[in-house]
C-alpha atoms as a printed R data frame, in Angstrom:
    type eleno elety resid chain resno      x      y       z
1   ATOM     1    CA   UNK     A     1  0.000  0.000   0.000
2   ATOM     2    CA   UNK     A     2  1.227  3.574  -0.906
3   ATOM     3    CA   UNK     A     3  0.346  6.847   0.123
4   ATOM     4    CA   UNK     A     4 -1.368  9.128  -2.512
5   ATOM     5    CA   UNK     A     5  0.478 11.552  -3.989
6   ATOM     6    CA   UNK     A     6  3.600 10.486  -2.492
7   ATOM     7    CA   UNK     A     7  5.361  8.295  -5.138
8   ATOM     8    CA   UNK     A     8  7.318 11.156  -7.133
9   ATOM     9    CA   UNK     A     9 10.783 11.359  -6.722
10  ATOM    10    CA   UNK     A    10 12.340 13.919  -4.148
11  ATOM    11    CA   UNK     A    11 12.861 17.836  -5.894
12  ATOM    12    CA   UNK     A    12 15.055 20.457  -4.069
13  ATOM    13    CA   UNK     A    13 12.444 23.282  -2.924
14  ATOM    14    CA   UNK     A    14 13.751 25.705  -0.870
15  ATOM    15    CA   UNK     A    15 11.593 27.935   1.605
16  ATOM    16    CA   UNK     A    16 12.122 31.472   1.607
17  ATOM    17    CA   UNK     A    17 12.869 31.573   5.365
18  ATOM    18    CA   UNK     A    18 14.899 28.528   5.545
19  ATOM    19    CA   UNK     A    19 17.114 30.177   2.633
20  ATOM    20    CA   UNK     A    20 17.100 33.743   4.321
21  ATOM    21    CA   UNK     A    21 18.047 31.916   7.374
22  ATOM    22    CA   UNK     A    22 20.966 29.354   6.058
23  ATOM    23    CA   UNK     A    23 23.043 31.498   3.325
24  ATOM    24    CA   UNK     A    24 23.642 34.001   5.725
25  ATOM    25    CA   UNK     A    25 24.805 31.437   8.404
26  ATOM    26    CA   UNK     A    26 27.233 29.799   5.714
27  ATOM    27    CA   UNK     A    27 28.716 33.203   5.009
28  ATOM    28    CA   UNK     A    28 29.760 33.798   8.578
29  ATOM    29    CA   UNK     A    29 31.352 30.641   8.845
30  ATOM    30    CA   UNK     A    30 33.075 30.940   6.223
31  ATOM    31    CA   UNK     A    31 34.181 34.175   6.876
32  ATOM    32    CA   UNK     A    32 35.417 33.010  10.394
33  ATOM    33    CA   UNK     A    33 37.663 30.563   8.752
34  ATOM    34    CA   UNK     A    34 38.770 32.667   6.162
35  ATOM    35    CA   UNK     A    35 39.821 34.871   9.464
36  ATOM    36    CA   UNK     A    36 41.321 32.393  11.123
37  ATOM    37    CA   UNK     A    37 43.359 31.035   8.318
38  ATOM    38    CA   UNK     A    38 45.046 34.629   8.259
39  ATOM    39    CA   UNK     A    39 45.466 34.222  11.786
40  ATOM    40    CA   UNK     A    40 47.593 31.258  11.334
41  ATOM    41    CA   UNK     A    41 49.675 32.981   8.880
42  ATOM    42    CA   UNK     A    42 50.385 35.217  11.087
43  ATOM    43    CA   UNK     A    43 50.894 34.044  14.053
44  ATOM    44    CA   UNK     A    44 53.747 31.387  12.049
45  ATOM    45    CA   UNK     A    45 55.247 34.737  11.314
46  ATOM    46    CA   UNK     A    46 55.395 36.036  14.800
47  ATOM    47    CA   UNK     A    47 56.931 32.740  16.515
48  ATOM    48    CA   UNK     A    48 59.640 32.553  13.958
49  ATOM    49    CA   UNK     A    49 60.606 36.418  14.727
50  ATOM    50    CA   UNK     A    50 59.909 35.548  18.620
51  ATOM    51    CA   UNK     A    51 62.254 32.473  17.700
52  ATOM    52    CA   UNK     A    52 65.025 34.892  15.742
53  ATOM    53    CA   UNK     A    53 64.531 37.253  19.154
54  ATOM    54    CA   UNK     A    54 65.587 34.481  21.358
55  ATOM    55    CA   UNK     A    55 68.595 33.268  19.620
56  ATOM    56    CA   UNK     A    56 70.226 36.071  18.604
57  ATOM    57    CA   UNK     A    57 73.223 37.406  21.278
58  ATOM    58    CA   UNK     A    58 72.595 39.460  23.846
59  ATOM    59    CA   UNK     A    59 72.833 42.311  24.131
60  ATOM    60    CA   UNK     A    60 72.833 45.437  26.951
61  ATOM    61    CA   UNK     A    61 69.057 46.131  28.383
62  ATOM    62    CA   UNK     A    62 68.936 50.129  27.798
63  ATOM    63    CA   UNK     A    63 68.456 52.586  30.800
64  ATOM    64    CA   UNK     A    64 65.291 52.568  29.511
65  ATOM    65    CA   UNK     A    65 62.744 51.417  27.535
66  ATOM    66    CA   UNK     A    66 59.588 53.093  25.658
67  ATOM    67    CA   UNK     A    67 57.891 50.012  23.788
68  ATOM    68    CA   UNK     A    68 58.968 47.133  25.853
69  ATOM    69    CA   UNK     A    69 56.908 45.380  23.787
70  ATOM    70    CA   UNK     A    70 59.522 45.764  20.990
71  ATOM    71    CA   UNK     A    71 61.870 44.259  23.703
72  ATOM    72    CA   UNK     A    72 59.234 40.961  24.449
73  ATOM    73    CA   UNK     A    73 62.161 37.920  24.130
74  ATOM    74    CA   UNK     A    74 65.092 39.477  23.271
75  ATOM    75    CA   UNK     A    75 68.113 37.926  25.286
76  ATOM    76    CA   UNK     A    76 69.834 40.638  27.348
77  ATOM    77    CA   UNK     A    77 72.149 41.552  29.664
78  ATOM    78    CA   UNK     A    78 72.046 43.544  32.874
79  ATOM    79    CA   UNK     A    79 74.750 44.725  36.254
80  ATOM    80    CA   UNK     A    80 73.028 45.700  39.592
81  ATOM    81    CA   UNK     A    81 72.159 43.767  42.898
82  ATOM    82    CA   UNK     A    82 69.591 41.773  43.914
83  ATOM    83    CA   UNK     A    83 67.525 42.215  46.894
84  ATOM    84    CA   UNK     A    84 67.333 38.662  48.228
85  ATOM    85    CA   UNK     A    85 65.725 39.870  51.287
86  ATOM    86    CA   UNK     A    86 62.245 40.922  49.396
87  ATOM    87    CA   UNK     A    87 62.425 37.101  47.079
88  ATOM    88    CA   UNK     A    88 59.085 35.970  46.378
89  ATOM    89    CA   UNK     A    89 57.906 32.646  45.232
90  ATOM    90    CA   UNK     A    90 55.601 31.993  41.885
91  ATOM    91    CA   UNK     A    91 53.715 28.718  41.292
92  ATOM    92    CA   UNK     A    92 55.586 26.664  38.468
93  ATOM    93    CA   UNK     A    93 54.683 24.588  36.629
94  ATOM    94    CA   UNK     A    94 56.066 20.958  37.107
95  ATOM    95    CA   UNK     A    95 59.426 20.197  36.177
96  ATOM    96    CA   UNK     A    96 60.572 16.749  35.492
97  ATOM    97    CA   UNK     A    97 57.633 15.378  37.630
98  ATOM    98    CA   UNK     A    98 58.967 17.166  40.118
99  ATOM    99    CA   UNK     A    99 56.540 20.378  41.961
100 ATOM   100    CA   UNK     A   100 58.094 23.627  42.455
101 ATOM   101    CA   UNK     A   101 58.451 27.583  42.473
102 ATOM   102    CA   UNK     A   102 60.419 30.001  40.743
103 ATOM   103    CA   UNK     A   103 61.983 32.198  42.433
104 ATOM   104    CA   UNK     A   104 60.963 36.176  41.616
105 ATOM   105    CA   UNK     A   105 63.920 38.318  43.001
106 ATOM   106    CA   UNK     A   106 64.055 42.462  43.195
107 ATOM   107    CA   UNK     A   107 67.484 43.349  40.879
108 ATOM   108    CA   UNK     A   108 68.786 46.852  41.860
109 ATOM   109    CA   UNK     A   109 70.619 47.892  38.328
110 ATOM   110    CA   UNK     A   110 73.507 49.682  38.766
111 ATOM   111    CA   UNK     A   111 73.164 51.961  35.532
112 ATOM   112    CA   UNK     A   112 70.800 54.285  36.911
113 ATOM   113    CA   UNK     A   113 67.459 51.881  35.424
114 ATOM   114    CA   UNK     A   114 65.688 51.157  38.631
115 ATOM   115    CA   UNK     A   115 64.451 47.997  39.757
116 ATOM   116    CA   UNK     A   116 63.193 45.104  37.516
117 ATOM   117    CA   UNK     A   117 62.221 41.684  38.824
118 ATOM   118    CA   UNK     A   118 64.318 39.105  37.433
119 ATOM   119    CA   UNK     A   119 62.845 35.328  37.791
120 ATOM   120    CA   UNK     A   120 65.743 33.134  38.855
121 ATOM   121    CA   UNK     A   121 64.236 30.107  38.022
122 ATOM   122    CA   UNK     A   122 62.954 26.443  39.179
123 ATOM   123    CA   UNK     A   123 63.461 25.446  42.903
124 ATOM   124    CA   UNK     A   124 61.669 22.452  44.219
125 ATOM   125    CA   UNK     A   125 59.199 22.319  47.236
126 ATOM   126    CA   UNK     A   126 61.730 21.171  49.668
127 ATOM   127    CA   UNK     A   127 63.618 24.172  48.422
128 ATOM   128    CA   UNK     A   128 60.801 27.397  49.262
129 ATOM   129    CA   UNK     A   129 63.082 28.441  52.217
130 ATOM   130    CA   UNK     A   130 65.788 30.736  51.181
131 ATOM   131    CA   UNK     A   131 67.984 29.429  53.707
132 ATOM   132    CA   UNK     A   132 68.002 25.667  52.069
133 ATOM   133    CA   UNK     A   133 69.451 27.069  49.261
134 ATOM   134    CA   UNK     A   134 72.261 29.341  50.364
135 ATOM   135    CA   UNK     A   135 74.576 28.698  48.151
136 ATOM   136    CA   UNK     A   136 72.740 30.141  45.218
137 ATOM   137    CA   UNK     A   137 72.495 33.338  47.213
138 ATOM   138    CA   UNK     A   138 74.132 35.973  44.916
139 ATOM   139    CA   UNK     A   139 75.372 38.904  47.029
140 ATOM   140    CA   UNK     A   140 77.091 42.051  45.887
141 ATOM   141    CA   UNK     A   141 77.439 43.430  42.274
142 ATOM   142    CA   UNK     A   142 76.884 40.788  39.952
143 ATOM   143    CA   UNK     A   143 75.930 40.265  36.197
144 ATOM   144    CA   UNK     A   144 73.523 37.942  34.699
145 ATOM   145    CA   UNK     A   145 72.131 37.450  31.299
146 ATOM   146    CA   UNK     A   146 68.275 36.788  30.737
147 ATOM   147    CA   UNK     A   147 64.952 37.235  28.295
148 ATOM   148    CA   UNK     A   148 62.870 40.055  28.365
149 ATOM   149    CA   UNK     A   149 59.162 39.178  29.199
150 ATOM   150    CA   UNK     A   150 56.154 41.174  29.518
151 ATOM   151    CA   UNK     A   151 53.358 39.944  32.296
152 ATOM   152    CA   UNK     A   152 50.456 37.700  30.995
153 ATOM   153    CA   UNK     A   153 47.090 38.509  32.307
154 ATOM   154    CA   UNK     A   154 45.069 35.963  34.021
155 ATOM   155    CA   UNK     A   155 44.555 32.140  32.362
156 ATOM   156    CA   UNK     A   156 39.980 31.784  31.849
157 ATOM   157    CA   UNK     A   157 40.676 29.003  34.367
158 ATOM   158    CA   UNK     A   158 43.587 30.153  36.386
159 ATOM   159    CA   UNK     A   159 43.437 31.632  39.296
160 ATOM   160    CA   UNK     A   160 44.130 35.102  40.074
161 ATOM   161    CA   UNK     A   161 46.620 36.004  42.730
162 ATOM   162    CA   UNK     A   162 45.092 36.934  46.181
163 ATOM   163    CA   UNK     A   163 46.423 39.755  48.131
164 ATOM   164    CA   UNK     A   164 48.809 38.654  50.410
165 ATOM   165    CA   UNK     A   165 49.365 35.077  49.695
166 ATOM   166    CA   UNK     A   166 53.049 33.859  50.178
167 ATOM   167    CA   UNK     A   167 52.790 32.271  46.493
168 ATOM   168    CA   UNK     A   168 52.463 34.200  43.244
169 ATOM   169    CA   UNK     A   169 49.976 32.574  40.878
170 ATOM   170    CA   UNK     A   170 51.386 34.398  38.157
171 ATOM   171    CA   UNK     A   171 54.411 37.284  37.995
172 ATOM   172    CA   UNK     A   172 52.539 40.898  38.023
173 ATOM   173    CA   UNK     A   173 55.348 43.201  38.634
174 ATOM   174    CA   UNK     A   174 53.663 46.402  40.199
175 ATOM   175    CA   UNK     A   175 51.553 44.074  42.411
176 ATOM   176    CA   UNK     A   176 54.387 42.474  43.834
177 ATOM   177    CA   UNK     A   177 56.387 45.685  44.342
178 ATOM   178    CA   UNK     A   178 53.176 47.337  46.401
179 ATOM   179    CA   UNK     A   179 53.601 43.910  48.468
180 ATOM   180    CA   UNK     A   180 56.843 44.188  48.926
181 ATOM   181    CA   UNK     A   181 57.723 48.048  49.005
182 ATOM   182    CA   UNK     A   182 59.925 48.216  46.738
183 ATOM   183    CA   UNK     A   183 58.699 51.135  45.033
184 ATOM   184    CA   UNK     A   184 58.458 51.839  41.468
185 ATOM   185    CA   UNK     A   185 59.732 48.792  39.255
186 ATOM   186    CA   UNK     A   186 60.134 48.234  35.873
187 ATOM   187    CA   UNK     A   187 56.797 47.149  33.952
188 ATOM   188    CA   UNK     A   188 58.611 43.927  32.285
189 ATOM   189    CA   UNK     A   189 60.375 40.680  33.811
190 ATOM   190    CA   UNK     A   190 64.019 39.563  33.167
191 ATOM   191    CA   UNK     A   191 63.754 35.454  33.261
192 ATOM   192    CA   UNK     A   192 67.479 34.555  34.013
193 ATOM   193    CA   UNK     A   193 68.732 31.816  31.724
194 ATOM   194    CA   UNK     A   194 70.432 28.815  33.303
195 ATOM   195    CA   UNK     A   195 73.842 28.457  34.728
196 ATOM   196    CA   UNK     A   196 74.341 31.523  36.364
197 ATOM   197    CA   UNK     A   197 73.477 30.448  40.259
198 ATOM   198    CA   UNK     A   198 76.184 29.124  42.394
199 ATOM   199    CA   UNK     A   199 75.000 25.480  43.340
200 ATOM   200    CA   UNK     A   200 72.997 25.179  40.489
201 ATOM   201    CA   UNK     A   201 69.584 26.670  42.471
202 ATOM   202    CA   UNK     A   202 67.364 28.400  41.641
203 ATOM   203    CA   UNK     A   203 67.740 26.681  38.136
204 ATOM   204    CA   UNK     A   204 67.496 29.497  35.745
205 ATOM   205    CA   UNK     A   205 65.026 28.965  33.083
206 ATOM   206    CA   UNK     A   206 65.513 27.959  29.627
207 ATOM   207    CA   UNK     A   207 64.419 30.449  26.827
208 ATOM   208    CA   UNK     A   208 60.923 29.174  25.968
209 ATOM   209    CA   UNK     A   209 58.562 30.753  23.449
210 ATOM   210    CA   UNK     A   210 54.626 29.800  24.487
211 ATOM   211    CA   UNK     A   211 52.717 31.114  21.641
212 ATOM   212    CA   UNK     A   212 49.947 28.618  20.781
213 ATOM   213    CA   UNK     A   213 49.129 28.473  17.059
214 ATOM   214    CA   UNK     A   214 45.508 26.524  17.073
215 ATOM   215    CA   UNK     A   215 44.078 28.465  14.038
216 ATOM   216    CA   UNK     A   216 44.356 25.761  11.723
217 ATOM   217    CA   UNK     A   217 41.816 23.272  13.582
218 ATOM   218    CA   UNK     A   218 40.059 26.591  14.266
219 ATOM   219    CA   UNK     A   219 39.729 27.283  10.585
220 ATOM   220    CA   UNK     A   220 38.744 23.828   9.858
221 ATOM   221    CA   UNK     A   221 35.847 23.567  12.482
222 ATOM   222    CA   UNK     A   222 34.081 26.938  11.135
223 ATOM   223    CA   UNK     A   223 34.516 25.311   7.578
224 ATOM   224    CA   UNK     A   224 33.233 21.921   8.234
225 ATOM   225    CA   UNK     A   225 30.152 23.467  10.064
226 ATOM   226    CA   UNK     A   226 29.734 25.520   6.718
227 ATOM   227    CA   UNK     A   227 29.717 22.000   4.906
228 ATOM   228    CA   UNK     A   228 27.570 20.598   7.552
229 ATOM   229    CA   UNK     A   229 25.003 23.103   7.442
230 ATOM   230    CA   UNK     A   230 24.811 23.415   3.634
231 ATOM   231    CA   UNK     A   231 23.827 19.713   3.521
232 ATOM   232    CA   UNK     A   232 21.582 19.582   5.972
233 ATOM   233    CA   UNK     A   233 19.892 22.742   4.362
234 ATOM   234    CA   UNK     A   234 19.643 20.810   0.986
235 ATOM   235    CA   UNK     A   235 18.254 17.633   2.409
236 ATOM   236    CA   UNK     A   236 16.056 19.564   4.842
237 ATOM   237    CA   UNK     A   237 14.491 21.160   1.358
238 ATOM   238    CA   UNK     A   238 13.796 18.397  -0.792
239 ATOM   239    CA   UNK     A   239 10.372 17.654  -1.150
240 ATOM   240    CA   UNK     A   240  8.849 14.668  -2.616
241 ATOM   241    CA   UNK     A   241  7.334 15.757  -6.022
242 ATOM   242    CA   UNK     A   242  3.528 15.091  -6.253
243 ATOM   243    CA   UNK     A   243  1.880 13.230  -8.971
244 ATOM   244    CA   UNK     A   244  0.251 16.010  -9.868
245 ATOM   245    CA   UNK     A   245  2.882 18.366 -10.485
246 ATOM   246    CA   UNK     A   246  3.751 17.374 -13.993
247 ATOM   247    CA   UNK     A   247  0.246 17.081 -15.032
248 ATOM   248    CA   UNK     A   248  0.099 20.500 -14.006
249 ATOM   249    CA   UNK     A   249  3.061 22.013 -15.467
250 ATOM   250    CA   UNK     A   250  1.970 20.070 -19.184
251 ATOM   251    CA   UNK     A   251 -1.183 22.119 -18.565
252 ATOM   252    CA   UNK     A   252  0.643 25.290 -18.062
């Protein structure tokens, strides 16, 4: 048994409101991964010259600087003194399997540029206390050699640091100055490469370039919801042609 009017093949009849509704949807997606796909390009572009920044020598950090943005991973080098008395501790993250801190320390430069905090690097847990690691304890004028990095803002699910907690959740150089009274300090980090603490702690940290480039899967997703939804808008508008249609158009 077969229902009348129902035995015509299926024709592709499109509703005005699905169509006003669908091609419009389509062109944003594919907009967003025509975006994205730029993105990509360049953010390649930026991690190789974040990657040229890092290698190249190093080279004196000025008195001061304007756009220390323009200075974001460039290896440098610095004279002064640190204050190991005002040390603070930042949550790392694990190294080797092995939980930790990094050690934030005040550096007193001694050509006339103020204070910037330089990180010193990994120390485990058994290590927080200052006085288990003496010998890395750098006192008097002293050099070091390091990367320029600017403060990152709050992770969507890290959390934030609280006002005086004894561990940094992340390194936020005129917060940790008002803790500390230190007074002004520069508005940029100096992460202190490896090998330059007597008795090997705090570690130092190897020059490390964190810039994420996801835009490729991003670009892919918005296009294969484009696809998606183009199909399902085709299938969704074929209708079975009635019996009567043709008889109809001959008539016409």
């Amino acid at each position: 048994m077969t229902d009348e009017g129902t035995s015509g093949p299926r024709v592709f009849r499109p509703t005005l409101a699905a169509t006003l509704t669908t091609i419009p949807a389509i062109a944003v997606m594919l907009g967003l991964g025509t975006w994205q796909l730029q993105r990509m390009a360049w953010k390649t572009d930026l991690i190789a010259r974040v990657a040229e920044r890092v290698t190249t020598p190093p080279v004196a950090l000025p008195v001061a600087l304007d756009d220390p943005a323009a200075w974001e991973f460039r290896s440098v080098t610095l004279s002064g003194q640190f204050q190991n008395d005002h040390e603070m501790l930042l949550l790392a993250r694990p190294r080797q399997g092995q939980a930790g801190y990094e050690v934030m320390t005040p550096f007193q430069r001694a050509d006339g540029g103020g204070v910037v905090l330089v990180n010193r690097g990994f120390v485990p847990m058994d290590k927080r206390a200052s006085a288990s690691r003496a010998a890395g304890r750098v006192e008097g004028p002293t050099s070091l050699r390091g990367i320029v990095r600017l403060p990152q803002s709050a992770g969507l699910f890290q959390p934030d640091n609280a006002p005086g907690a004894e561990v940094w959740m992340r390194a936020d150089p005129a917060a940790m100055a008002a803790a500390r009274s230190l007074g002004p300090v520069a508005p940029f980090l100096v992460e202190a490469q490896p090998g330059q603490a007597p008795g090997g702690l705090p570690a130092g940290i190897e020059p490390r370039v964190e810039l994420p480039n996801n835009h490729g899967q991003y670009a892919a997703t918005w296009y294969g919801l484009a696809a998606t939804l183009a199909v399902v808008y085709v299938l969704s508008q074929r209708k079975r042609r009635r019996d009567g249609d043709d008889t109809n158009r001959q008539a016409a």
